[in-house]
C-alpha positions in Angstrom: -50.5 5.4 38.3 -47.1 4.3 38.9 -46.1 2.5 42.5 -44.0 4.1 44.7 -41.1 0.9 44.3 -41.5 1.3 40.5 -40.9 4.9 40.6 -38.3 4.3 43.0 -36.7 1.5 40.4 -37.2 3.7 37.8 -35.6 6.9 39.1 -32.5 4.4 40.1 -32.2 3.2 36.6 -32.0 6.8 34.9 -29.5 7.6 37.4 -27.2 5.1 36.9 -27.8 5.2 33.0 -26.9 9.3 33.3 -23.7 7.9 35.5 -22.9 5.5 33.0 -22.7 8.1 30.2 -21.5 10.7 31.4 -18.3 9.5 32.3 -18.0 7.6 28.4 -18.9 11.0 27.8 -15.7 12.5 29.8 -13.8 9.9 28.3 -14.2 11.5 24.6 -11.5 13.2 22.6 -11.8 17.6 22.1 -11.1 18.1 18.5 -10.4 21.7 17.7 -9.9 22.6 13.8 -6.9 25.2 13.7 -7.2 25.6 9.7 -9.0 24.2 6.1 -7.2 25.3 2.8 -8.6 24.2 -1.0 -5.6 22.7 -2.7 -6.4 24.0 -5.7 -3.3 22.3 -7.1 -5.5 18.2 -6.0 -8.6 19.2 -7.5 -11.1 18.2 -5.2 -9.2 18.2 -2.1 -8.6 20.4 1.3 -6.2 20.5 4.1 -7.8 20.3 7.7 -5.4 21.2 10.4 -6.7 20.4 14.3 -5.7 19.6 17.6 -7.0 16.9 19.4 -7.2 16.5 23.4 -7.1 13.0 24.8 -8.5 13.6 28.7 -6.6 10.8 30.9 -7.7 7.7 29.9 -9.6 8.8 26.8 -10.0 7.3 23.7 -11.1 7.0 19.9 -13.4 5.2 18.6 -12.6 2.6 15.9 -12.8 5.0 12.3 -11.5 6.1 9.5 -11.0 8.8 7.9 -10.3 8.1 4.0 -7.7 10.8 3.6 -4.1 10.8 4.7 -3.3 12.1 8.1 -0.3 12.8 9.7 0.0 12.9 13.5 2.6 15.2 15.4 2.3 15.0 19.0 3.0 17.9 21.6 2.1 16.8 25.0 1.6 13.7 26.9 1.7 9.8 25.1 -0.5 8.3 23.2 -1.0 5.3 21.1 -2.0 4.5 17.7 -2.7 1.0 15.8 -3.8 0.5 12.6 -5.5 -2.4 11.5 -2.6 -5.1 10.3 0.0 -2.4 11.9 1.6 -2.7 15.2 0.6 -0.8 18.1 2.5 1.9 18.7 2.8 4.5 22.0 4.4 8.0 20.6 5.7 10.6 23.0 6.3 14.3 22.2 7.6 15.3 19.4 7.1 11.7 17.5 4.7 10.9 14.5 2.1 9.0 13.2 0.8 8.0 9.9 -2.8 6.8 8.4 -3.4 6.1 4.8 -6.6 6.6 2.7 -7.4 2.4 3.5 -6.0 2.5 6.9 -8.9 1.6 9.2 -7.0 3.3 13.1 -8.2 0.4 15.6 -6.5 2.1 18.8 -6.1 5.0 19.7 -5.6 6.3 22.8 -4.1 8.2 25.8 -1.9 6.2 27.3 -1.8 7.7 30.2 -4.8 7.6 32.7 -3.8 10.2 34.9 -2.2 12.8 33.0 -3.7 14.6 29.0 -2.2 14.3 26.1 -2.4 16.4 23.1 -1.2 16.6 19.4 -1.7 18.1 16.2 -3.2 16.0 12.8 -3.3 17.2 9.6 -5.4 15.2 6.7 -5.3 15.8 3.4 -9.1 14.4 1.8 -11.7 15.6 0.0 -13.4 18.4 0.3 -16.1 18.9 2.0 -16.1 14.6 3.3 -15.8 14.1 6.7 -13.0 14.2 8.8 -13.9 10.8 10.6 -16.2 8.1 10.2 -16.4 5.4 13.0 -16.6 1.6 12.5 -19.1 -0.4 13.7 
């Protein structure tokens, strides 16, 4: 039977761990797909359409996402880096590109207080994922 300190210690410990990831958690991007279409013209290939939410302060991890992807964003600022590229902060209305090779090092809401939103469209194979993260 456990000790009344160790239980204590313990109880401590999964509350901080809990507090710990839940706000990485809060931190993390909502992706919402808006549309997928077979080109039938690129055997092999789709285009997926989403929206992605940056809360203040959040962030990507470090991925990629072997297709080409274009960036539009609507709201807020974010900012976008790919590996060899500069970093870059876009505003509304202002783009982004990432090649098939492109490995996106930072990206980011540049803002910590306020959202930011905007719209990516990849062109990739069908079926493959739409990101894979970096270790």
């Amino acid at each position: 039977m456990y000790k009344k300190s160790t239980m204590k210690r313990m109880t401590i410990s999964l509350l901080l761990l809990w507090l710990m990831t839940s706000t990485v958690t809060a931190q993390e991007p909502n992706v919402t797909p808006l549309m997928s279409k077979d080109l039938k013209e690129f055997s092999g290939k789709e285009g997926l359409m989403m929206t992605v939410e940056y809360p203040p302060g959040g962030a990507d991890p470090v991925h990629v996402h072997n297709a080409y992807a274009f960036v539009y964003v609507l709201e807020g600022s974010v900012v976008m880096q790919v590996k060899g590229g500069k970093e870059v902060t876009l505003m509304p209305r202002e783009t982004f590109y990432e090649g098939p090779d492109d490995v996106h090092v930072v990206g980011r809401n540049a803002s910590s207080t306020k959202p930011a939103k905007f719209v990516v469209f990849l062109v990739k194979d069908k079926d493959a994922p739409a990101l894979i993260s970096v270790e």
